[in-house]
C-alpha positions in Angstrom: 69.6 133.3 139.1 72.0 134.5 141.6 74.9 135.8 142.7 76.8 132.8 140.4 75.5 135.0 137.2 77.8 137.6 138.9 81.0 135.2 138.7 80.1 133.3 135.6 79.9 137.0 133.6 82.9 138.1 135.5 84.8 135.0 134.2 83.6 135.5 130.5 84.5 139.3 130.6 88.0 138.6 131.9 88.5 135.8 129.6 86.9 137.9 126.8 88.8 141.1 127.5 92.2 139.0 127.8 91.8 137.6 124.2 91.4 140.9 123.3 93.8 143.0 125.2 96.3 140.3 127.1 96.0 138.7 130.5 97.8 141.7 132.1 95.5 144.0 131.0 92.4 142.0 131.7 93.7 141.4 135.7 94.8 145.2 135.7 90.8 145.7 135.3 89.6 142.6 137.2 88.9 145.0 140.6 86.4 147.3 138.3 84.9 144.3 136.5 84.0 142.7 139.8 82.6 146.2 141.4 80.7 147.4 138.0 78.6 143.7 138.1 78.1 143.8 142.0 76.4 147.2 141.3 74.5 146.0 138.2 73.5 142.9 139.9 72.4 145.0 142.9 70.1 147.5 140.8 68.1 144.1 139.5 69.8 142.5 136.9 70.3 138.8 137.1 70.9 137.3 133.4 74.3 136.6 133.3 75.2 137.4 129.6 73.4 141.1 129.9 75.9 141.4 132.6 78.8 140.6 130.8 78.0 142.4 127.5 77.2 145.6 130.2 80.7 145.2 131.4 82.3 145.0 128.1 80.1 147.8 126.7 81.8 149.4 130.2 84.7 148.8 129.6 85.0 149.7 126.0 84.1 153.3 127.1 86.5 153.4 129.7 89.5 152.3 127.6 87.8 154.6 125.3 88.8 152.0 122.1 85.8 151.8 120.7 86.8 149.8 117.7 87.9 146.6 119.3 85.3 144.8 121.2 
């Protein structure tokens, strides 16, 4: 894989996270989505449904709701 896993679990987070929370919300956190996944990407990981279950794990802890995702 390559850096496509990065955008194709960047667009199923976002689309994911707006289902859940609204499309404000999800665009309010697209800038940490995007940096979180560059770095996971960068430490070795390439599958890109790890990637978006790491960034919705992330992001569950930083909204710190862990009830709805």
């Amino acid at each position: 894989m390559s850096d496509n896993a990065v955008a194709i679990a960047i667009r199923k987070v976002l689309e994911t996270y707006a289902l859940i929370h609204g499309d404000d919300r999800a665009d309010a956190h697209r800038e940490c989505v995007v940096d979180y996944l560059n770095q996971r990407f960068a430490a070795g990981e390439s599958d890109n449904t790890r990637l978006a279950v790491a960034a919705l794990t992330f992001l569950r802890e930083k909204d710190g709701d862990a009830s709805k995702l």
